[in-house]
Structure formats: C-alpha cells, structure tokens
BAGUMAR-719819 format. One record per residue (C-alpha): residue number from 1; residue in one letter; x, y, z. Coordinates in nm, 2 decimals. Example, Ala and Ser with C-alpha at 12.3 -4.5 7.8 and 13.67 -1.06 7.14 Angstrom:
<pts>
num: 1, residuo: A, x: 1.23, y: -0.45, z: 0.78
num: 2, residuo: S, x: 1.37, y: -0.11, z: 0.71
</pts>
This chain:
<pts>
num: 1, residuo: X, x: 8.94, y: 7.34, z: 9.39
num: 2, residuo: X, x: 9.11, y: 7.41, z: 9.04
num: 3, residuo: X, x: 9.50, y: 7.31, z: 9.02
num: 4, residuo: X, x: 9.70, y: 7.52, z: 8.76
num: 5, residuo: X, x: 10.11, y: 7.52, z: 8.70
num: 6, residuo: X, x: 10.23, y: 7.83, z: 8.78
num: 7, residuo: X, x: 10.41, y: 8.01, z: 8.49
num: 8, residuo: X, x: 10.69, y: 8.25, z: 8.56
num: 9, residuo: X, x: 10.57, y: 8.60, z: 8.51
num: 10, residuo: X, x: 10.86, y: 8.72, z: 8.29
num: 11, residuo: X, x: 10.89, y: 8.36, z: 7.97
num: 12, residuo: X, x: 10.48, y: 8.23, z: 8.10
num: 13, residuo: X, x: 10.64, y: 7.92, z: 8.15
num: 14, residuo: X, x: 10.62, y: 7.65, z: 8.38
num: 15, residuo: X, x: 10.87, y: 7.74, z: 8.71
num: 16, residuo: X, x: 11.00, y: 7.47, z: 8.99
num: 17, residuo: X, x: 10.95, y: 7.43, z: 9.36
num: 18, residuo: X, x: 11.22, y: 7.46, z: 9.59
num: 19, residuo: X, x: 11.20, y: 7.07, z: 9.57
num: 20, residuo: X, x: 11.25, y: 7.07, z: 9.21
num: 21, residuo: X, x: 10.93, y: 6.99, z: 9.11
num: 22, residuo: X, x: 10.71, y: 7.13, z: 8.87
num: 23, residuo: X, x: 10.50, y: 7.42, z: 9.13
num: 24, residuo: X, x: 10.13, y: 7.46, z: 9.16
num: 25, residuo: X, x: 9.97, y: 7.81, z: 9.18
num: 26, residuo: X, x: 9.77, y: 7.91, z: 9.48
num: 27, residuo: X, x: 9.45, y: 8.19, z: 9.52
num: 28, residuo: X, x: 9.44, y: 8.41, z: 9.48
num: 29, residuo: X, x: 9.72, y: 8.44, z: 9.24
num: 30, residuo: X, x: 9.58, y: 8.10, z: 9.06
num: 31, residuo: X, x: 9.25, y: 8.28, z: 8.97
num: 32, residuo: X, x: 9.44, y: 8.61, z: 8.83
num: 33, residuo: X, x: 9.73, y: 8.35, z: 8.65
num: 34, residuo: X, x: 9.44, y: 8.20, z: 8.49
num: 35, residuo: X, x: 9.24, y: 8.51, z: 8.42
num: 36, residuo: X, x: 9.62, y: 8.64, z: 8.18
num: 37, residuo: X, x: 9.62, y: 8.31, z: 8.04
num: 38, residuo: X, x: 9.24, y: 8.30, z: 7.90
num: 39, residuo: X, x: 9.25, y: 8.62, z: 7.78
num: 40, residuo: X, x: 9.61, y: 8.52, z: 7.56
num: 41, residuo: X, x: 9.39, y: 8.23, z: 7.42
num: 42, residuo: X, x: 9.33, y: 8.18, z: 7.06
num: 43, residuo: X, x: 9.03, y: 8.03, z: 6.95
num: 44, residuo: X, x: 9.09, y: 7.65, z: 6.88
num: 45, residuo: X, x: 9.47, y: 7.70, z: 7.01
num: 46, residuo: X, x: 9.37, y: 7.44, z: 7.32
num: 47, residuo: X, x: 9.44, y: 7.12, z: 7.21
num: 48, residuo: X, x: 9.12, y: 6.95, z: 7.45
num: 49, residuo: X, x: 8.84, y: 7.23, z: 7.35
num: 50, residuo: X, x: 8.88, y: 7.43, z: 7.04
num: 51, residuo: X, x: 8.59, y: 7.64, z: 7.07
num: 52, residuo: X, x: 8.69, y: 7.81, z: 7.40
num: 53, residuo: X, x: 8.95, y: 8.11, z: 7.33
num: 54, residuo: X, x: 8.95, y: 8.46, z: 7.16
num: 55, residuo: X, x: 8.89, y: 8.51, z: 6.82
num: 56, residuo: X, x: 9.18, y: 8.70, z: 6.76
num: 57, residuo: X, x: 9.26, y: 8.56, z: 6.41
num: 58, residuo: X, x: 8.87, y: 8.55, z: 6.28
num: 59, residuo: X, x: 8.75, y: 8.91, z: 6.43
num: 60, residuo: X, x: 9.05, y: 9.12, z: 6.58
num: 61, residuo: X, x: 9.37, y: 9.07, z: 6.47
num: 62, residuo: X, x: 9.43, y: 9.29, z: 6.10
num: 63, residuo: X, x: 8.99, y: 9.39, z: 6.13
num: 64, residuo: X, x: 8.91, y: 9.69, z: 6.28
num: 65, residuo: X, x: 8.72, y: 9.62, z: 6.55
num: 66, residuo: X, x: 8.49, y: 9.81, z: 6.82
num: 67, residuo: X, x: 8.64, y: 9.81, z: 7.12
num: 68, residuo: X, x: 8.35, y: 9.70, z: 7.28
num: 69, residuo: X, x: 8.36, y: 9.36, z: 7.10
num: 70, residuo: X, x: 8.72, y: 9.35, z: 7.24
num: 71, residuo: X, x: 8.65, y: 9.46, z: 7.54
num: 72, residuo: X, x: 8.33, y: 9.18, z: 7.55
num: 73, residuo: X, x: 8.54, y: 8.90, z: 7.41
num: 74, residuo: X, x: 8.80, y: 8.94, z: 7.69
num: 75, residuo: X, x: 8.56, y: 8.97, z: 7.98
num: 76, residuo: X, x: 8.39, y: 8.69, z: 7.85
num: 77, residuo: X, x: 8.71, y: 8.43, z: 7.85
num: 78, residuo: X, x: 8.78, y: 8.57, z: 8.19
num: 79, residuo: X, x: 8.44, y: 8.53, z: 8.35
num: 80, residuo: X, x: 8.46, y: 8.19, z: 8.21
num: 81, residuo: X, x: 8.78, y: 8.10, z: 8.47
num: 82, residuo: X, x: 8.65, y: 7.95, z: 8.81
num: 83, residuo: X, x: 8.67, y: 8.22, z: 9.07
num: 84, residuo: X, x: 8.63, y: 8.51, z: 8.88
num: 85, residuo: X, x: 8.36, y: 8.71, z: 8.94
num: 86, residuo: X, x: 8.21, y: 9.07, z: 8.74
num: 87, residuo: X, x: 8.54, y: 9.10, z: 8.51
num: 88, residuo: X, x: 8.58, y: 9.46, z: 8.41
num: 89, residuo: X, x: 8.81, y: 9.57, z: 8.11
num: 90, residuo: X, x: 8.99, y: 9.88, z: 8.10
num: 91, residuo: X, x: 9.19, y: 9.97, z: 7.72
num: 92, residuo: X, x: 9.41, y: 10.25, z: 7.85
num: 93, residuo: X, x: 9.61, y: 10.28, z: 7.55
num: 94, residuo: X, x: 9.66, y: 10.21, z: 7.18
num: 95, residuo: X, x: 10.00, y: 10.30, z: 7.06
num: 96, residuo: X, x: 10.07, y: 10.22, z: 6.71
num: 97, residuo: X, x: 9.94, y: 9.86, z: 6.68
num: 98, residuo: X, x: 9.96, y: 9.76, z: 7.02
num: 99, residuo: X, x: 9.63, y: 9.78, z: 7.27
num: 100, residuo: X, x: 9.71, y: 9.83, z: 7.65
num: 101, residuo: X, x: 9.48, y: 9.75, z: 7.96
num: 102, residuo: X, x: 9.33, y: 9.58, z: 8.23
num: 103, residuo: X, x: 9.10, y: 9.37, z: 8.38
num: 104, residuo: X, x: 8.95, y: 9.39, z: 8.72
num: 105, residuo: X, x: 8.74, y: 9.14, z: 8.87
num: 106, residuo: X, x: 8.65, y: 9.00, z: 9.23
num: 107, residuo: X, x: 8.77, y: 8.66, z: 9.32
num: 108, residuo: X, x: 8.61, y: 8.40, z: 9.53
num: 109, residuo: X, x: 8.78, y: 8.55, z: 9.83
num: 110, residuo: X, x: 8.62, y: 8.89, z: 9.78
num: 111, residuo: X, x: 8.93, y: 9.05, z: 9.68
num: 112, residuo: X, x: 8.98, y: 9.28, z: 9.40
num: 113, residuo: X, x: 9.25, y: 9.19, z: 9.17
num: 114, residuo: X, x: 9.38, y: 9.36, z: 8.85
num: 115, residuo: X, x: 9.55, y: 9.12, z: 8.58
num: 116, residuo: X, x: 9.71, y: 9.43, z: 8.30
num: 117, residuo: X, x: 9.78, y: 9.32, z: 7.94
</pts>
C-alpha cells in the first residue's frame, strides 16, 4: 500500500492530525490526491526522478499545442499513480490562457472518481 501526506485542498500543503502530527491520506482519496499532484508535475521538478512529470516548459507552456498531446500527457502521469486505472481527460474550457478540465478514472476499489484542474 502506497502512503502519501495529505495536502489541504485549498494552499496543497501538508495538514496535521488531530494529534498534531503530520496526516497520511487514505483511498480512495490517496489515489485521486495523487492523481492532482502528478498531473501539476513538471518534468525534472522531483528532486528523486527527473524524468517523470509533464513537459509543461519544453512542449505546452507558451507552444501551441494539440489538445490531444495535452490531453495524452496528463492521462499518462495519472495512469502512472498506483491505483489508477483507464484515466479519461475531459478540457471543458479555455478562457483566455487558462485550460479547464477533468480527469476521470477507476480506482482499485472500482469506484469512479473525478480529480478537476
């Protein structure tokens, strides 16, 4: 079973327990927390594997690209979290520079869950 701090939803940083301690995320909302966090990724931003990530800098960010290649690039990072199964992404809107959506996938429960960016 994979452990992962769980971030307050509002700052995505790390929250405390009623104990005071640093809190651990549970499934189902583990597997969607880390579904968000791989698809806000950089390539080479993690310090312990640069080559996982987005390319945001080197193919998205000020290019013009398909929206399939975004759309690919962000199932891919989220297929790539443990527990996520057939990732879906959804663009429902592009308003000025910023790109709306979601994506859908099945966790190891069997559960459909939605993670929106």
């Amino acid at each position: 079973m994979t452990t992962t701090l769980l971030l307050d939803d509002t700052l995505w940083d790390l929250c405390v327990d009623s104990a005071g301690n640093i809190a651990a995320a549970s499934d189902p909302y583990r597997i969607a927390q880390d579904v968000a966090t791989a698809c806000r990724l950089f390539l080479g931003e993690y310090w312990y594997d640069t080559t996982i990530g987005i390319p945001y800098f080197q193919q998205i960010l000020g290019y013009s690209p398909p929206l399939a290649l975004i759309k690919a690039k962000l199932a891919a990072a989220a297929a790539a979290v443990p527990g996520c199964n057939n990732p879906i992404v959804y663009l429902t809107a592009l308003v000025g520079r910023q790109l709306s959506g979601q994506v859908q996938f099945t966790d190891a429960n069997g559960q459909t869950q939605t993670v929106g960016f």
